[in-house]
C-alpha atoms as one frame of an Amber mdcrd trajectory, in Angstrom:
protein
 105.255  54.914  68.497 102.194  55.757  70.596  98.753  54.986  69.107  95.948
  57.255  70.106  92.269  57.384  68.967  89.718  60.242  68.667  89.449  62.865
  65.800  92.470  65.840  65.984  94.598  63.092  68.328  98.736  63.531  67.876
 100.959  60.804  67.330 102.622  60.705  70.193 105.888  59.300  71.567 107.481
  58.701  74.901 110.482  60.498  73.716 108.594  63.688  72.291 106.447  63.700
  74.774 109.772  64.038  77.412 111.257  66.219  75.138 108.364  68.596  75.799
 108.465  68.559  79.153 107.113  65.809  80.621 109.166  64.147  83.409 108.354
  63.014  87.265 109.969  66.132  88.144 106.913  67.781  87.111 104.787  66.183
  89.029 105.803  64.899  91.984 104.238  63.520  95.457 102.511  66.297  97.119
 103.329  65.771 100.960 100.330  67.053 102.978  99.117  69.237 100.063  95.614
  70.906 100.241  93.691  72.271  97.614  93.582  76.425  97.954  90.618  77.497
 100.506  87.164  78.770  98.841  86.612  82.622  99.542  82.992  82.468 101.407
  82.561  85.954 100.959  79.999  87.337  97.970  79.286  83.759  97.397  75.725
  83.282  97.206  75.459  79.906  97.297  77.259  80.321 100.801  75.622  83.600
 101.815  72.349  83.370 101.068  69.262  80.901 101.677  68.619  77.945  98.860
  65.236  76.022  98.405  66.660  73.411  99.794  67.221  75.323 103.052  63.411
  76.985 102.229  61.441  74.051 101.943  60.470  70.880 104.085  62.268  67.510
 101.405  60.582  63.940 101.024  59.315  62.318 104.059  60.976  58.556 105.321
  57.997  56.892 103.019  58.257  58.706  99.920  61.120  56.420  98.975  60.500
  52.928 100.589  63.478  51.558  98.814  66.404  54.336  98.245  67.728  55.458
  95.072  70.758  57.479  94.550  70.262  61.599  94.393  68.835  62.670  90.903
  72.273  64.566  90.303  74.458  61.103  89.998  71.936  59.696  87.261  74.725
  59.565  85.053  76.479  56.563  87.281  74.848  53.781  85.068  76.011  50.774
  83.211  76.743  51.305  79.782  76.240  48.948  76.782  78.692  49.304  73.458
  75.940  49.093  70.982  77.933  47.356  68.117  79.922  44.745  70.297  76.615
  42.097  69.924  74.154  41.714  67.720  71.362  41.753  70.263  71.227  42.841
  73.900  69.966  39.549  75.500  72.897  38.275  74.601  75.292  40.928  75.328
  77.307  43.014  77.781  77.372  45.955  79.647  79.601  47.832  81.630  80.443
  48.536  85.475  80.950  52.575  85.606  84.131  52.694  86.944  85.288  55.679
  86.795  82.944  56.979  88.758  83.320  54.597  91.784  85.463  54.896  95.216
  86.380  52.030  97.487  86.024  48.349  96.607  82.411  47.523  96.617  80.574
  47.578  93.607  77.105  49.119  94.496  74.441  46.423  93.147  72.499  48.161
  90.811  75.355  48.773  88.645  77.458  45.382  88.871  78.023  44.721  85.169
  75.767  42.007  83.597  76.372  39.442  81.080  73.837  37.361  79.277  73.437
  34.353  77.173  69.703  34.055  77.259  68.319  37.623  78.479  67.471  37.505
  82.372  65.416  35.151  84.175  62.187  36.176  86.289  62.311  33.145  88.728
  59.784  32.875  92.055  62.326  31.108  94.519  59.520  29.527  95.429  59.487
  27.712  92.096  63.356  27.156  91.983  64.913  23.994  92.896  68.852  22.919
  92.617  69.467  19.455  91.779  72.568  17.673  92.360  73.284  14.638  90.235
  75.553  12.132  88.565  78.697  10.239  90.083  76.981  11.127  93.433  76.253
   8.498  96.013  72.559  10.027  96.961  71.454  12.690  94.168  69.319  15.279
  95.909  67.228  18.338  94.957  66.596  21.347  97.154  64.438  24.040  97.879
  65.440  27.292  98.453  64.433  27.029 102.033  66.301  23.685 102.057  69.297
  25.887 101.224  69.501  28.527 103.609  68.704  25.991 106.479  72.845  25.051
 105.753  75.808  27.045 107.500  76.419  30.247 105.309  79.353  32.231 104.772
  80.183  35.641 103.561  83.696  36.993 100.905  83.831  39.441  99.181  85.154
  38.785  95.723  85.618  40.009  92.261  84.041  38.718  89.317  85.672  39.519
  86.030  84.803  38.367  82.494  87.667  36.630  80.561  86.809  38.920  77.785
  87.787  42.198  79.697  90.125  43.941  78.061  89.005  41.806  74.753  89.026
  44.739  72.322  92.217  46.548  73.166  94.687  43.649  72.264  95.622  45.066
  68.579  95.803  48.613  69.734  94.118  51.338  71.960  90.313  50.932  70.992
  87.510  52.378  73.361  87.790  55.664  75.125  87.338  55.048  78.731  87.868
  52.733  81.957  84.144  51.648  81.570  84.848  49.937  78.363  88.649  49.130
  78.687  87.615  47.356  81.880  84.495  47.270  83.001  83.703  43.760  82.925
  84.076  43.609  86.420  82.775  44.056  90.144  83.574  43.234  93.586  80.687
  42.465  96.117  79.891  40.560  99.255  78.741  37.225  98.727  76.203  34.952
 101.109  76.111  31.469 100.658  76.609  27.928 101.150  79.999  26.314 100.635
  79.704  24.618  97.291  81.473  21.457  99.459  78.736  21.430 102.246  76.385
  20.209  99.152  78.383  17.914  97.249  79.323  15.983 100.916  75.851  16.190
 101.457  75.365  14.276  98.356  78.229  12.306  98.712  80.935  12.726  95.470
  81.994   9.319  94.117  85.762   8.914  94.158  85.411   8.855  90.310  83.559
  12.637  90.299  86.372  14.501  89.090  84.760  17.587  87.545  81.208  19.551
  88.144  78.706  20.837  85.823  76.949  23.323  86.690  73.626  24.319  84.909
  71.638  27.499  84.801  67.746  28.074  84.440  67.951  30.735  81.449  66.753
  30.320  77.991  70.857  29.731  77.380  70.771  26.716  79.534  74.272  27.866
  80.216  76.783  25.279  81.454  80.628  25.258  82.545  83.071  21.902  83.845
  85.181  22.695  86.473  87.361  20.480  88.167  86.056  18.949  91.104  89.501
  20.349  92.997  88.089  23.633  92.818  84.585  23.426  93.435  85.020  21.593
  96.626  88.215  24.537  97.734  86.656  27.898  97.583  83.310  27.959  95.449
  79.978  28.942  97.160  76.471  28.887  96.357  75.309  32.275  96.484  71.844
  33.824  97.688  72.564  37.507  98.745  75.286  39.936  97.381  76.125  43.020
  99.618  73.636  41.770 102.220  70.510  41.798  99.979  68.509  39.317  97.616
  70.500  38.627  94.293  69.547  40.931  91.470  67.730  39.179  88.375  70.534
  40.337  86.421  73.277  38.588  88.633  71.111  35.194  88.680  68.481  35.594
  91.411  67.541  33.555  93.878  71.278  31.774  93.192  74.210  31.814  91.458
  77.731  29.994  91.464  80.714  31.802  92.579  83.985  30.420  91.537  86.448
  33.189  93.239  89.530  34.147  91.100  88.062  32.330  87.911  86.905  33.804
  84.612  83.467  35.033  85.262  81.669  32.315  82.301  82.060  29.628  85.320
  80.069  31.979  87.844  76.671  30.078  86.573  73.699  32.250  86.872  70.062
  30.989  88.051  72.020  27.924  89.006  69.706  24.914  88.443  71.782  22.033
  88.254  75.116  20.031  89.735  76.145  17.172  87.712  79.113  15.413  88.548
  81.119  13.415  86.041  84.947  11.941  85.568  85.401  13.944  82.924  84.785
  17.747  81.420  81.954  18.334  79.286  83.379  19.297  75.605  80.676  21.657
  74.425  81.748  23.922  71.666  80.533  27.137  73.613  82.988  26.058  76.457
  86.074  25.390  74.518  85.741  29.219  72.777  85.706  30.231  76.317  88.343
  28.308  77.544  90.880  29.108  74.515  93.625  31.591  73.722  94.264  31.863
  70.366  98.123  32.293  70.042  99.901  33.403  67.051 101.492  30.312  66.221
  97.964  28.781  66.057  98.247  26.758  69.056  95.948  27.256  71.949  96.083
  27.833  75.644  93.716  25.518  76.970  91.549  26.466  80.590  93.312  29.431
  81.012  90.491  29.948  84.196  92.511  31.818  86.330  92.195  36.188  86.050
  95.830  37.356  85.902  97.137  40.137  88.284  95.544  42.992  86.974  95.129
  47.180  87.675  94.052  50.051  86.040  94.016  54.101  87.175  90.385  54.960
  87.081  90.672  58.457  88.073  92.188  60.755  86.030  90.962  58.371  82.430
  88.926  59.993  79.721  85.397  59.318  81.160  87.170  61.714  84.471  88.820
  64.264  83.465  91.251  66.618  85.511  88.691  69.072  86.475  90.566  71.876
  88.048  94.065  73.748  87.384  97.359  72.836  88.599  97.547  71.874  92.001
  96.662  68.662  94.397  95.242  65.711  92.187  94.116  62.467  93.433  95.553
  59.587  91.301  93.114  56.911  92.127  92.673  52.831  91.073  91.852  49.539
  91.195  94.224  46.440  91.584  93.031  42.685  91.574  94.647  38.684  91.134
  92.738  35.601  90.746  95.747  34.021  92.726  95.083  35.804  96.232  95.754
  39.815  97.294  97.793  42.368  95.747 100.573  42.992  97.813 101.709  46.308
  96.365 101.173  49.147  93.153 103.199  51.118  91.496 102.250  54.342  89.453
 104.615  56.052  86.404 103.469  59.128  85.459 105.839  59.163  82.239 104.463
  55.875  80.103 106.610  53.762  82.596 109.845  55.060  82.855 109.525  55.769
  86.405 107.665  54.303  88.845 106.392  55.233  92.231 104.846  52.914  94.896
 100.814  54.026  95.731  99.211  53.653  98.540  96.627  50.447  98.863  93.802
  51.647 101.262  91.095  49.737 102.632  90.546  46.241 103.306  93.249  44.094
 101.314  91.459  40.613 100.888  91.732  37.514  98.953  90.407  37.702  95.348
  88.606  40.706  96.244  89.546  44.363  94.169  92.278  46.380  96.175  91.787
  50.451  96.214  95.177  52.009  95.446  96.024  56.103  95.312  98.970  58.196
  94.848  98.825  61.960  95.501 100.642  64.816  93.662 100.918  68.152  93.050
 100.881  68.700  89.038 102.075  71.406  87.612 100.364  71.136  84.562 102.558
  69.461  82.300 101.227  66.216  80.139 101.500  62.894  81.722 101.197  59.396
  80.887  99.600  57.264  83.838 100.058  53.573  83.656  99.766  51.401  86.800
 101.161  47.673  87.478 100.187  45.187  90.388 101.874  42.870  92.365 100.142
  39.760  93.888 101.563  37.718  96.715 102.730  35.289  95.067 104.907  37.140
  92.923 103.187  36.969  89.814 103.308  40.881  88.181 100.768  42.923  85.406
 102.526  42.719  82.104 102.734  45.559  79.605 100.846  45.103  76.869 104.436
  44.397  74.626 105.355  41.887  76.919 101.733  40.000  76.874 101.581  40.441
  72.920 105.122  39.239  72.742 103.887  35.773  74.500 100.708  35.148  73.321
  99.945  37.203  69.810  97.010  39.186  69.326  94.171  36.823  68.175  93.078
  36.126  71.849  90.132  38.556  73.288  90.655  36.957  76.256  92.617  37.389
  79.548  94.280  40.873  78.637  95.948  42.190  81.852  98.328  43.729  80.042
  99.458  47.656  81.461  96.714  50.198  80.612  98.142  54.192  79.438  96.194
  57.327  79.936  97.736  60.217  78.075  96.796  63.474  80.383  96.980  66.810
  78.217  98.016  70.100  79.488  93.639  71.105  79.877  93.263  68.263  81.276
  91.274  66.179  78.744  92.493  62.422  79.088  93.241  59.823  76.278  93.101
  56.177  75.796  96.814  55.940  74.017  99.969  53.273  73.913 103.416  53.393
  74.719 106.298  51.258  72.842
């Protein structure tokens, strides 16, 4: 049976739902569809002058740093107020729903904190490497950006996204089902260009990393990792770090669960062997229902979800041309392909990937139809290129339980009604 929430909801199945209607036949790929032409004519807003046509606008130093128009104020992060018992040590939520592309724009990146955020001058901030190291160093920030830099562009995902919806469909929208995540362009220093400048001991087999907030938040990670793909990070999408996303530096540990992306990154110590703290084993356990426990479970599964129709977007116009639109992602490399049911995954129809397609990066995906109006279920599924494949939600449960809030990539539902309105629901 299908489980939806929200007051006057129906219990809906697959089968009724069919039975009334609701079949790919109904809403098929629109080849070269356009939506119907606007009639100019007796159209004000077309015929006659605005204010904005009447009047001069804001000079070029009225805004010295630019802000998005006053009509998309509603594109913000979003907190769930009871999810934490305070905000400095809380999350909140990348909007997106209301996003195109891959880049997350950095003002609303979603943040997570331990400690609340840290005001640090970089001119006050040193990194310090230490440990099995054969010269233990500390630098400056200007020692730092005096190394060879790099730029990626990678996702960063929270372990916990998806946390709330393993026992059943729980928050209305793509925000809050799974918007512990962004995807930005990094600047940095390969982590490896520091530790060789220190010199790792052939007994260093894992890193610690340590930040500068109140938390004092730490992670181990092997040393095989740290010295493959892990950078030390100044700038994100060309500018300064926000405060909220660790300014003046940060770890970036691409594909892995976001708790080892160390904020306000202080401190490398190197050691032979991980650091047990109890805050790092909760992270780095799945709970499974026979009570055992999946152990550094680090890397983010192949993972998608259609953020365009979902409840926070709506269908907002008749039958016609709609834009199914999404976002695909793998800690293990690129998605090679997506497919899109509009019947609760019954059928399923390849989309279309657009855009760049890089490494541990989010992948843009859209399929096009023309709907006649009929109720759908969206689900989408990605494929990495390794092979590895997005679960449903049955499948995952069926492995691992449902007393894990972490690593969820199981196959998210949207039930689209006949007005339009959109649903959080499941499928069985």
């Amino acid at each position: 049976m299908t489980d939806t929430k929200g007051s006057g909801s129906p219990n809906l199945s697959r089968r009724s739902l069919l039975k009334a209607g609701l079949a790919t036949s109904g809403a098929v790929a629109a080849a070269g569809a356009l939506p119907a032409t606007a009639r100019a004519g007796g159209d004000p807003l077309i015929t006659e002058i605005q204010d904005w046509n009447r009047y001069l606008g804001a000079g070029v130093d009225e805004a010295p740093y630019g802000m998005p128009s006053e009509f998309e104020a509603h594109v913000v992060r979003r907190n769930v107020p009871w999810l934490t018992a305070d905000t400095v040590a809380s999350i909140n939520f990348t909007p997106l729903h209301e996003l195109d592309g891959i880049i997350t724009p950095n003002g609303i990146c979603f943040e997570r904190h331990h400690g609340g955020v840290a005001e640090i001058n970089p001119a006050d901030h040193r990194l310090m490497i230490n440990g099995l190291v054969d010269t233990p160093l500390v630098f400056t920030m200007k020692d730092l950006k005096r190394f060879p830099r790099e730029n990626h562009v990678y996702f960063l995902e929270c372990a916990a996204n998806g946390g709330m919806e393993w026992r059943g469909s729980q928050l209305n929208g793509c925000q809050f089902t799974h918007g512990m995540i962004h995807n930005v362009m990094y600047t940095g220093v390969k982590l490896k260009t520091l530790l060789d400048e220190a010199g790792v001991k052939t007994n260093g087999k894992w890193l610690l990393p340590e930040g500068a907030d109140a938390a004092h938040m730490t992670r181990s990670i092997p040393m095989e990792k740290a010295l493959d793909d892990c950078l030390v990070a100044f700038k994100m999408n060309g500018e300064a770090l926000r405060p909220e996303q660790g300014y003046p530096l940060r770890l970036v540990v691409p594909g892995w669960e976001g708790n080892m992306w160390v904020k306000w990154l202080r401190r490398l110590e190197v050691g032979d062997q991980p650091w047990h703290h109890r805050e790092e084993t909760s992270k780095y356990t799945d709970l499974l229902e026979t009570g055992k426990a999946r152990r550094f479970t680090w890397v983010m599964e192949p993972k998608s979800v259609i953020t365009s129709p979902s409840p926070q977007a709506p269908v907002g116009h008749g039958k016609g041309p709609m834009v199914i639109s999404g976002l695909a992602w793998s800690g293990n490399g690129r998605i090679t392909r997506v497919d899109v049911s509009l019947d609760g995954g019954r059928n399923w129809t390849t989309a279309r990937i657009d855009g760049p397609s890089l490494s541990k990066s989010l992948h843009r995906f859209y399929l096009d139809i023309d709907w006649d109006g009929s109720e759908l279920l969206l689900q989408s599924r990605a494929m990495d290129e390794h092979g590895f494949y997005q679960p449903t939600k049955d499948e995952l449960r069926a492995a691992r339980g449902e007393n894990s809030i972490y690593h969820n990539n199981g196959i998210q539902t949207w039930y689209v009604q006949k007005d339009g309105a959109v649903e959080n629901v499941e499928v069985s």
